[in-house]
C-alpha positions in Angstrom: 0.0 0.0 0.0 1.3 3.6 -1.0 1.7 6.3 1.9 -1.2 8.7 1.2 -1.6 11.8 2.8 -4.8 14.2 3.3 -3.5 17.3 1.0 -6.0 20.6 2.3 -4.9 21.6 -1.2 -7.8 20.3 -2.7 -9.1 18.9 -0.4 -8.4 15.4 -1.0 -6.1 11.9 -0.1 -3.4 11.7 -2.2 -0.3 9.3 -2.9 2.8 10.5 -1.8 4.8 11.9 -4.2 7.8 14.2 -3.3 9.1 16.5 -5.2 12.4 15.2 -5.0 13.0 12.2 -4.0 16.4 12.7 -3.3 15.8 14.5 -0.1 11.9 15.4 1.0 11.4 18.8 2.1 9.1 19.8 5.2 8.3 23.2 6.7 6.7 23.5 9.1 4.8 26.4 11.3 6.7 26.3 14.6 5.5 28.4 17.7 4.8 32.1 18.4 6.9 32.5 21.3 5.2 35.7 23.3 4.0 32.6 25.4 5.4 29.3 26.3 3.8 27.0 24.5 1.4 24.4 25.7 -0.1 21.0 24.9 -2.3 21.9 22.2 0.8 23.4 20.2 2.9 20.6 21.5 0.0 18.0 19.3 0.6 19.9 16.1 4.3 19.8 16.6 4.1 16.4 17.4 2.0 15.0 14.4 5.1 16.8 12.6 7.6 15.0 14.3 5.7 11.6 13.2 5.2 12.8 9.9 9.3 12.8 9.3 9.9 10.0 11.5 7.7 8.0 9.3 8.8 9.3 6.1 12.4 8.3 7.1 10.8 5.0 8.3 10.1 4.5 4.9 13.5 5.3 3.5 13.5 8.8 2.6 16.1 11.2 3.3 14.1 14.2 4.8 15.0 18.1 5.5 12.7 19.9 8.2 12.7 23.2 8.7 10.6 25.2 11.6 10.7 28.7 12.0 10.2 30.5 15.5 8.0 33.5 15.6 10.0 36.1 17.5 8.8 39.4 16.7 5.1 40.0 16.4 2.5 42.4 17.8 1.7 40.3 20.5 5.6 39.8 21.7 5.6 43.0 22.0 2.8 43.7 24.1 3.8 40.9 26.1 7.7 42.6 26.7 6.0 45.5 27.5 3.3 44.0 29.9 6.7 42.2 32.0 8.8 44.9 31.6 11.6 43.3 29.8 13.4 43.1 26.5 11.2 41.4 23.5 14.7 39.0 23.0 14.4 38.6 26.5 10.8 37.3 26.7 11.8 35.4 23.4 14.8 33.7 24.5 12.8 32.3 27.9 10.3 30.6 25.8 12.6 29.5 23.1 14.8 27.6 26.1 11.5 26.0 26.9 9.9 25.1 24.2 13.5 23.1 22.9 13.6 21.4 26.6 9.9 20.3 26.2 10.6 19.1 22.6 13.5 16.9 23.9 11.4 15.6 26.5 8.8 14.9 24.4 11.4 12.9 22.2 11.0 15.0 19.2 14.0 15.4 16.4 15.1 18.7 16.4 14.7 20.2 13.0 17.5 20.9 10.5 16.9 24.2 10.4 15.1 26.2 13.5 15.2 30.1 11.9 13.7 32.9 13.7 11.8 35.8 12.4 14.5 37.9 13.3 17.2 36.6 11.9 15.2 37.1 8.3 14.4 40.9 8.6 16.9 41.6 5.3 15.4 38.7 3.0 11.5 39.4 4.0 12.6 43.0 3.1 14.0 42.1 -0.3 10.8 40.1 -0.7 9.0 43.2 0.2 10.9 45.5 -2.3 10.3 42.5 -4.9 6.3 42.5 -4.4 6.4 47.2 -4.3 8.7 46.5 -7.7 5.8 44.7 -9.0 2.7 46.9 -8.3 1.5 43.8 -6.0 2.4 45.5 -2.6 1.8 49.4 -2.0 2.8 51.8 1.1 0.0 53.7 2.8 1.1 55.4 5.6 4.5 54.4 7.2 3.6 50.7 6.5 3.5 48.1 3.0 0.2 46.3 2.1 -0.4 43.2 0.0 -3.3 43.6 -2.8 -4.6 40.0 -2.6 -6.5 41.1 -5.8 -3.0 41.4 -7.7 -2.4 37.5 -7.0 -4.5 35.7 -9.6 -5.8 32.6 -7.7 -5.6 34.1 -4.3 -7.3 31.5 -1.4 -6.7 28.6 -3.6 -5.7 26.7 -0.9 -8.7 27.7 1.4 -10.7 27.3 -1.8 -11.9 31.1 -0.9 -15.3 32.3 -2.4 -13.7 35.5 -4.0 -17.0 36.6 -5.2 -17.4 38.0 -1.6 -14.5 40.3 -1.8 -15.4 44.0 -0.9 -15.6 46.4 -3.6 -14.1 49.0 -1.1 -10.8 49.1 -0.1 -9.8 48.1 3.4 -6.6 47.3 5.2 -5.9 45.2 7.7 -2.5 46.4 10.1 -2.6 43.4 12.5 -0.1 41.1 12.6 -3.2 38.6 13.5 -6.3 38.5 14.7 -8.8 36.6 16.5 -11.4 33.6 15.6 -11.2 31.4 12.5 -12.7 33.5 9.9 -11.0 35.5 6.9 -10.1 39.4 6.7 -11.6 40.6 3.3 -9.1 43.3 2.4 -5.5 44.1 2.5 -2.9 42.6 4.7 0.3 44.3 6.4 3.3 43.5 5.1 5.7 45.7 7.0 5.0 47.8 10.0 6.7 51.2 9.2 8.2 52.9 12.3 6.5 55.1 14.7 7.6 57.4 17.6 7.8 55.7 20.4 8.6 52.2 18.9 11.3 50.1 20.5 11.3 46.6 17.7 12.7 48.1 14.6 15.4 47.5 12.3 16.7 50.3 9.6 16.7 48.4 6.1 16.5 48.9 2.4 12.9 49.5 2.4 12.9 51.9 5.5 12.6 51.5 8.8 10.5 48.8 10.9 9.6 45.6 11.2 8.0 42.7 9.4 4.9 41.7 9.4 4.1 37.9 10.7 2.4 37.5 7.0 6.1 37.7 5.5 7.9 35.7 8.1 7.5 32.3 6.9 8.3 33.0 3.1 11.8 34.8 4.3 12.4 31.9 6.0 11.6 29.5 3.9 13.6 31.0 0.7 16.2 30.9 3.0 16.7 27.5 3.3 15.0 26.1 0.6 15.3 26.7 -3.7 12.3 24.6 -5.1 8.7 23.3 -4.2 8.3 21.8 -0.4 7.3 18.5 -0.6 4.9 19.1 2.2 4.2 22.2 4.3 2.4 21.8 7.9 0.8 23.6 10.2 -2.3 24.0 12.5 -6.0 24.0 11.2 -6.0 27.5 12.4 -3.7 28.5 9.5 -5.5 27.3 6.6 -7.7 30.8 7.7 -5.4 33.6 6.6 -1.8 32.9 7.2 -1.1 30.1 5.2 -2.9 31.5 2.1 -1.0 34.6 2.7 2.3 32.9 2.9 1.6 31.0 -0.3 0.8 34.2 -2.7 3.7 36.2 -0.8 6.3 33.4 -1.9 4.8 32.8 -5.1 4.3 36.5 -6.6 8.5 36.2 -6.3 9.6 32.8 -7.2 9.2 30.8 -10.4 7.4 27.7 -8.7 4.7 26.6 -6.4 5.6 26.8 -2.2 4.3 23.1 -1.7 2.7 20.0 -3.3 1.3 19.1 -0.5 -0.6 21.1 2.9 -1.4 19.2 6.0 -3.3 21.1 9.1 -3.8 19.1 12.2 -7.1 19.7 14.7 -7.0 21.3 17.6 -6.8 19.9 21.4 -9.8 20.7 23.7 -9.5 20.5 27.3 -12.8 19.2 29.0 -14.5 20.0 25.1 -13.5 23.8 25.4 -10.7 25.5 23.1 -7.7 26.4 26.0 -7.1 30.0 26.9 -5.8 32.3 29.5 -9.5 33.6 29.8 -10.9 30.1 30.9 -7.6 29.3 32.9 -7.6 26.1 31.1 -4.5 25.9 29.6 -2.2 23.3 30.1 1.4 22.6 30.4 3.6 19.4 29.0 4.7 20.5 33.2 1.7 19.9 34.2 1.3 16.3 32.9 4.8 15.2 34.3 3.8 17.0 37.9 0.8 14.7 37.9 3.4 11.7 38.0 2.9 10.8 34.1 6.1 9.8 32.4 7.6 11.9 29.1 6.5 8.5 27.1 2.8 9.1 28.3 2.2 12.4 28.0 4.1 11.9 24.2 1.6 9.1 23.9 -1.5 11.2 24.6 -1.0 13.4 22.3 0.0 11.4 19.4 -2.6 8.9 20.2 -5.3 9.7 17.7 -5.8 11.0 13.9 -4.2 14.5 13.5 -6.8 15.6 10.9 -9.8 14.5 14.3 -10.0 17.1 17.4 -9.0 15.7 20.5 -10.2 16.1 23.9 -8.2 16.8 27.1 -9.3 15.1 30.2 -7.0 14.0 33.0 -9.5 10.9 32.8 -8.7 10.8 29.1 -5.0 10.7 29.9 -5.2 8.5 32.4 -6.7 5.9 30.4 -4.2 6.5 28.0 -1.2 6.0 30.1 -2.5 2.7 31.4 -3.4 1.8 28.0 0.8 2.2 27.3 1.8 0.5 30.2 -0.1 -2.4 29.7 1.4 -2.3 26.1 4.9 -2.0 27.3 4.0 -4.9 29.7 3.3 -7.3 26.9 6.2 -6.0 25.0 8.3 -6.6 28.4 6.9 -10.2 28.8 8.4 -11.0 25.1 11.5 -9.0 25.7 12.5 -11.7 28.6 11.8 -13.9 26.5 14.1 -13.0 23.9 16.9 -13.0 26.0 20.2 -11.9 23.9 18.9 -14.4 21.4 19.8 -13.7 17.9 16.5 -12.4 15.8 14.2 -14.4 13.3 11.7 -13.3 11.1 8.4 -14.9 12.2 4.6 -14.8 11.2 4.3 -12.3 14.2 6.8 -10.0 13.4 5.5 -9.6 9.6 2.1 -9.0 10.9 3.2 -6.2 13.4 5.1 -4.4 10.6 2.3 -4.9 8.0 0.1 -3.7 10.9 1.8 -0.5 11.5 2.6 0.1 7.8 -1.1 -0.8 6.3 -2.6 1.9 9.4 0.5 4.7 9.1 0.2 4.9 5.2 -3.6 5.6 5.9 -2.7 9.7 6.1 -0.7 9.3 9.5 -3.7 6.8 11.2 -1.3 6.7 14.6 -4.3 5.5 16.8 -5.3 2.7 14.3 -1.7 1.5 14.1 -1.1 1.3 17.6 -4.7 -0.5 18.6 -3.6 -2.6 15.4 -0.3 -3.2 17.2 -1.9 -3.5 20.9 -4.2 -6.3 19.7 -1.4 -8.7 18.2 1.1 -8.2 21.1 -1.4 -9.1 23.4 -2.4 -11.8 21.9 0.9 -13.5 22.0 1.9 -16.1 24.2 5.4 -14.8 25.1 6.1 -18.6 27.1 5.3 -20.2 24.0 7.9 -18.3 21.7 10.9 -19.7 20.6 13.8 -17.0 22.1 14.6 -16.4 18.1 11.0 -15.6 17.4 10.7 -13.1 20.3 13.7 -11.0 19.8 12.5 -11.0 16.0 9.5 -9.7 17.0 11.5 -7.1 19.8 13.9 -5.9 16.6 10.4 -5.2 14.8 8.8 -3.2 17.4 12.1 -1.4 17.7 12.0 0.1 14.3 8.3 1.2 14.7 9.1 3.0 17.7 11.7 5.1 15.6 8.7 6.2 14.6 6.3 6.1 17.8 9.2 6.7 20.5 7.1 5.6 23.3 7.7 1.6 23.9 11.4 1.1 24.9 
């Protein structure tokens, strides 16, 4: 069976096709770091760190790249709120978030850019787009005509029929809710008096807009179409549809082949926020006396493309779920001694198992219930010592991609 992935680029499941197969290409929408991030971002950025895993489990040479959101409106406000530097306030929850990824067993990506360290190139992308009559000033700051893209929301599939006749401009670097701003969008915010985020560069002084981030970053690293691009369902409103006619109004191909957005998490059925005091830490979890491997497991434990709920009932059944797993797994592991492995029946059926489920658009939940049900079912006494380590060495190279049995 082929590996097929859900492509929000029309809407559809596709075979997997990169675009070259020589070494796949994945960017991916990393965190906004005005806050630390929590579980919810921690899913999306785990569903990622499958995602490559898998692709590498299936013999591909992969690139990753994840860009950090360091400057933004909302950094600022937050600097400003604590009283401290913007690198500051940056720096603390960049040191965080790269502990929690390593505790959560994720690969570090190839390349981890931030927004700041791409001012120059998202202003020669900016000068590029004024060049071409596609961007405009107004004021002290640069707009994007969306109307100047032919094809703009293609990968929304955006009704353009509703687009104002009337001119309007949106100046934020983003806004709230899931819904689309039918205007303008800021490319660069000029200086004003009083500012303290601003750097003096061939287009004037300022700062970039969130909305040009990603496309500096990613022409930084990469020359030709992504293979896949990733992000949060919460993207494929706005930002990623901005990103796309930004990088494509100044290079001669499209930014991906293929777009993946993952759900959101819920805690107790309700979207988490510092309004509701709901939100919750990777901390949190491991405070409660869960282990890394759990709290990894919880959150990869689904479909990416399905919401999930939050419970500490929900993650308590899922961490006894896991240790009963690893239990089974132990059982055989004894069994195997230092035996040298076979190839059995068993040891087919749990790689066919995982591969059949995993090439199903990521199906992580299927593939380990799929897994859970053979293992469980074996008779670990009743295994030659041969057959058990074979069937150890298989479960091995699936948690390459899992991480949370051994």
């Amino acid at each position: 069976m082929a590996f097929r992935l859900y492509n929000s680029f029309g809407k559809k499941t596709e075979t997997f096709k990169p675009v070259n197969p020589e070494v796949v290409s994945v960017f991916t929408c990393g965190p906004s770091v005005y806050q630390r991030a929590h579980i919810g971002n921690m899913r999306t950025f785990l569903y990622e760190d499958v995602l490559v895993r898998y692709l590498e489990y299936l013999g591909y040479s992969v690139k990753r790249g994840m860009n950090i959101t360091d400057v933004e409106d909302k950094a600022i406000i937050q600097a400003g709120k604590e009283k401290i530097s913007l690198k500051k306030l940056t720096d603390r929850n960049i040191a965080k978030f790269v502990s929690e990824m390593k505790i959560l067993c994720m690969k570090e990506p190839d390349y981890l850019p931030r927004a700041s360290e791409h001012v120059e190139r998202a202003a020669d992308i900016i000068q590029t787009l004024l060049d071409k009559g596609i961007a405009y000033r107004h004021g002290v700051n640069i707009y994007f005509d969306p109307l100047k893209f032919r094809g703009f929301g293609k990968l929304f599939d955006l009704d353009m029929t509703k687009w104002p006749k009337t001119r309007r401009r949106f100046h934020k670097d983003t806004y709230p809710g899931i819904q689309w701003n039918f205007g303008d969008f800021v490319l660069w915010h000029g200086y004003m008096e009083g500012d303290t985020v601003y750097w003096d560069t061939k287009i004037g002084r300022g700062r970039p807009s969130w909305n040009v981030q990603d496309p500096s970053m990613v022409a930084g690293y990469f020359k030709e179409t992504l293979s896949i691009y990733c992000g949060g369902i919460d993207n494929l409103y706005r930002h990623h549809d901005y990103a796309l006619a930004i990088l494509e109004s100044v290079k001669p191909y499209k930014m991906a082949r293929y777009w993946l957005h993952g759900r959101h998490l819920l805690v107790d059925g309700l979207k988490m926020s510092k309004s509701k005091g709901n939100i919750v830490y990777v901390g949190d979890l491991l405070s409660k006396g869960y282990s890394a491997a759990e709290a990894r497991f919880f959150l990869i434990y689904g479909h990416y493309v399905k919401r999930q709920n939050f419970s500490y009932v929900k993650m308590e059944a899922a961490a006894v779920t896991l240790r009963d797993f690893k239990k089974a797994v132990a059982a055989i592991r004894r069994r195997a001694g230092r035996a040298t492995a076979v190839d059995s029946a068993a040891s087919a059926l749990l790689q066919k198992t995982f591969s059949d489920n995993m090439d199903n658009d990521l199906n992580v939940k299927a593939a380990f219930d799929g897994l859970r049900k053979i293992v469980t079912r074996i008779d670990a006494g009743a295994l030659c010592s041969e057959e058990a380590a074979g069937i150890v060495k298989s479960l091995k190279k699936i948690d390459d991609v899992l991480k949370v049995i051994f």
